[in-house]
C-alpha positions in Angstrom: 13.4 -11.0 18.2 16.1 -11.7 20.6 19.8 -9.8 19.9 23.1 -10.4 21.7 24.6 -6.7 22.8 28.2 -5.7 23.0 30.3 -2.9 23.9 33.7 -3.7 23.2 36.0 -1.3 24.9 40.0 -0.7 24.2 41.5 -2.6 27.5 38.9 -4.9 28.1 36.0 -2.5 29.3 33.8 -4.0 27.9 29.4 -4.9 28.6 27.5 -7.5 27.0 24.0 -8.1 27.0 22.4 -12.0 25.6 18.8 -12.1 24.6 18.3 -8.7 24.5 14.5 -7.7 23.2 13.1 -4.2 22.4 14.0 -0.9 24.5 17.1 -3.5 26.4 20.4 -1.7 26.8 23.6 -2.4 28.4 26.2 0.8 29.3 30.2 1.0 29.3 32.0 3.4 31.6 35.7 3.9 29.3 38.5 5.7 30.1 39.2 7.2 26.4 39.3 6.4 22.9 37.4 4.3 20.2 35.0 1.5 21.1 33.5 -0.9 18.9 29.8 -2.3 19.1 27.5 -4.6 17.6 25.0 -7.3 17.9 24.7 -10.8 16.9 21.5 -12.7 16.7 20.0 -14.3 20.1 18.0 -17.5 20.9 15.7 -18.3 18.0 16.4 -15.4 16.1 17.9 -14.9 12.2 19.7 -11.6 11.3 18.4 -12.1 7.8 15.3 -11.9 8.6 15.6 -8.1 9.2 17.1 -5.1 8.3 19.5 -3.6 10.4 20.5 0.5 10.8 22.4 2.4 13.8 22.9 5.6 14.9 24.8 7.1 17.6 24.4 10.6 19.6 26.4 12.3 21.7 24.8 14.1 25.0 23.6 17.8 23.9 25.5 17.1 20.0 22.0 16.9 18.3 20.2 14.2 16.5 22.2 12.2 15.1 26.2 12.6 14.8 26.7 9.1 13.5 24.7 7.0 11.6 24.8 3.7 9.0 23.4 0.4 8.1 24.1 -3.1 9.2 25.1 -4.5 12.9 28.1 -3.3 14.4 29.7 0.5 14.9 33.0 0.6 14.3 35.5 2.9 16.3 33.3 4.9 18.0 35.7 8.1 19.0 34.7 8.5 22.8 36.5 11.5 24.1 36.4 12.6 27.9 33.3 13.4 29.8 31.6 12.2 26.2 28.3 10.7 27.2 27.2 8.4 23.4 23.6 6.7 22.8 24.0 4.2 20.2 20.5 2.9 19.1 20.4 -0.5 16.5 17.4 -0.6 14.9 16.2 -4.2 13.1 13.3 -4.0 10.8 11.8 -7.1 10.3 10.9 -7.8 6.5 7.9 -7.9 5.4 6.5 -11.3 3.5 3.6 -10.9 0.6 0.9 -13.4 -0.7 -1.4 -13.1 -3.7 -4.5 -15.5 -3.9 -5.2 -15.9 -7.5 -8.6 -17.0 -9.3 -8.9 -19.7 -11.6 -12.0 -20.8 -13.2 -11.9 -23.8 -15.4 -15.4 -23.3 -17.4 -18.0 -25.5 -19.0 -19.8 -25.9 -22.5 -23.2 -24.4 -21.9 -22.7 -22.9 -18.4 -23.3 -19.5 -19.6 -26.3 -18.6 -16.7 -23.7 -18.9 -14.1 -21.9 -15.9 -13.9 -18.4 -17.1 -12.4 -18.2 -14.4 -9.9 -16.2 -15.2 -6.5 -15.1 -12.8 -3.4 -11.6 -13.2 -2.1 -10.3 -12.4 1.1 -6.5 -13.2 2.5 -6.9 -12.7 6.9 -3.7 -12.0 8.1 -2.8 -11.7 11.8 -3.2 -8.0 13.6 -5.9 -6.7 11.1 -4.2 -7.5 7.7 -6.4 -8.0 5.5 -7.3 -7.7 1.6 -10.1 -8.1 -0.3 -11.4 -8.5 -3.9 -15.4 -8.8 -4.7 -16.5 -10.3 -7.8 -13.3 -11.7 -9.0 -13.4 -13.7 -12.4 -10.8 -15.8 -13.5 -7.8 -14.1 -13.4 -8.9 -12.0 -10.8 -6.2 -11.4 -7.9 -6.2 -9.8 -4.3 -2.2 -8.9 -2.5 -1.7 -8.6 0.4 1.7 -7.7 2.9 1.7 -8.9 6.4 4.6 -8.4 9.2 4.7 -12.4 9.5 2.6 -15.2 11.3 0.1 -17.1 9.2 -2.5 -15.6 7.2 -6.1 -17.5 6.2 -7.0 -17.7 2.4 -10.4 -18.2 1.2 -13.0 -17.3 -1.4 -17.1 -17.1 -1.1 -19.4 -17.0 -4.2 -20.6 -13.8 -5.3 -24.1 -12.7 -6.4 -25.6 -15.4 -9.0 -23.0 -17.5 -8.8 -23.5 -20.9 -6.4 -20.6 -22.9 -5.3 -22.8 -26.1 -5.8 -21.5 -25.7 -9.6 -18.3 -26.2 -9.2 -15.4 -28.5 -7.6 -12.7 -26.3 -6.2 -9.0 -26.8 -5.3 -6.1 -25.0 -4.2 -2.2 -24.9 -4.6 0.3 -22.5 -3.1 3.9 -22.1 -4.3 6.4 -19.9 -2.7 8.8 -17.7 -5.2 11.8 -19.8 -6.6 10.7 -22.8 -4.5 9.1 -24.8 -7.4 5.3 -25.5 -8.5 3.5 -26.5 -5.4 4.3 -26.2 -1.8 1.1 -26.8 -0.7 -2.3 -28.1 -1.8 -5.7 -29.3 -0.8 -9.3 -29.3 -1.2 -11.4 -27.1 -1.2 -12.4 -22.5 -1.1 -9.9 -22.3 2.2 -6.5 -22.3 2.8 -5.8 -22.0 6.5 -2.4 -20.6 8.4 -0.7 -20.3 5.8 3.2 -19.9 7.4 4.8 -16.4 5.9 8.0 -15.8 7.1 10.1 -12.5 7.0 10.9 -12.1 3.2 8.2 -15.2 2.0 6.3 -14.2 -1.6 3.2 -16.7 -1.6 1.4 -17.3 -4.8 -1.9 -19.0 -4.0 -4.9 -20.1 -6.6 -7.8 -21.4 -5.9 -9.2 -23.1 -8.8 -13.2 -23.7 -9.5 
């Protein structure tokens, strides 16, 4: 989350600011007329992971006299005495993951009720749940970014002794399998801003 500021000024007043992170802010004294200003992205950071809106006030005008989406203001009309706040806000994107249950039965296992508890643990209290999920069942969850932990526990009647279990995860438009192991857990799985993760977890 680090943004490259700029004021860009007619006759070279101009302010820059590199690395810039939350509540940062660089100021321009200009004599008169329009002034341009954006932001690129900073050390480590992607633009498209976010989206971007502006808005600009003038001292005393109200709430917001100028406003739009993206990262840079174009001809900003600075008149004299004008005192302008331009705020760009980036909203990272949000990344989703669904954990999916598969049960592959057996002839004759009809005591065992197939009944499994899901639970994707994402980072900051981001969590989802579903309790006696059968096959098909699903549980969705959407998280800021960071990894989140995916697992399953048997529910009620049901014993995980009975079964073998495995899981895959594929993420949308990247093909059939991404990742896959052993096992009810899948841990820190990486979601980045944007990411759809489908994971199963097959008994």
């Amino acid at each position: 989350g680090k943004f490259d500021l700029l004021i860009d000024g007619e006759g070279s007043y101009d302010a820059t600011k590199d690395d810039a992170v939350d509540g940062d802010s660089i100021t321009a004294t200009v004599p008169n007329g329009n002034v341009d200003l954006s932001e690129a992205a900073g050390t480590d950071t992607s633009l498209s992971d976010y989206t971007t809106t502006w808005s600009c006030v003038e001292a005393g005008s109200g709430p917001a006299d100028q406003n739009g989406n993206g990262t840079s203001i174009a001809d900003l009309p600075v008149g004299a005495g004008d005192e302008w706040t331009c705020t760009i806000t980036n909203t990272r994107k949000k990344g989703q993951v669904t954990l999916i249950k598969d049960i592959v039965p057996v002839n004759g296992q009809l005591s065992d009720p197939g009944k499994f508890d899901l639970l994707i643990d994402g980072e900051g209290g981001y969590d989802a749940s579903a309790d006696e999920a059968g096959d098909g069942g699903q549980v969705t969850l959407t998280v800021p970014n960071g990894t989140v932990d995916l697992s399953e526990s048997a529910d009620g009647e049901t014993s995980l002794d009975d079964y073998t279990s495995a899981w895959s995860c594929f993420e949308q438009g990247e093909g059939p399998a991404d990742l896959a192991g052993e096992g009810i857990s899948i841990a820190d799985l990486p979601v980045g801003a944007g990411d759809e993760w489908t994971c199963t977890i097959t008994n």
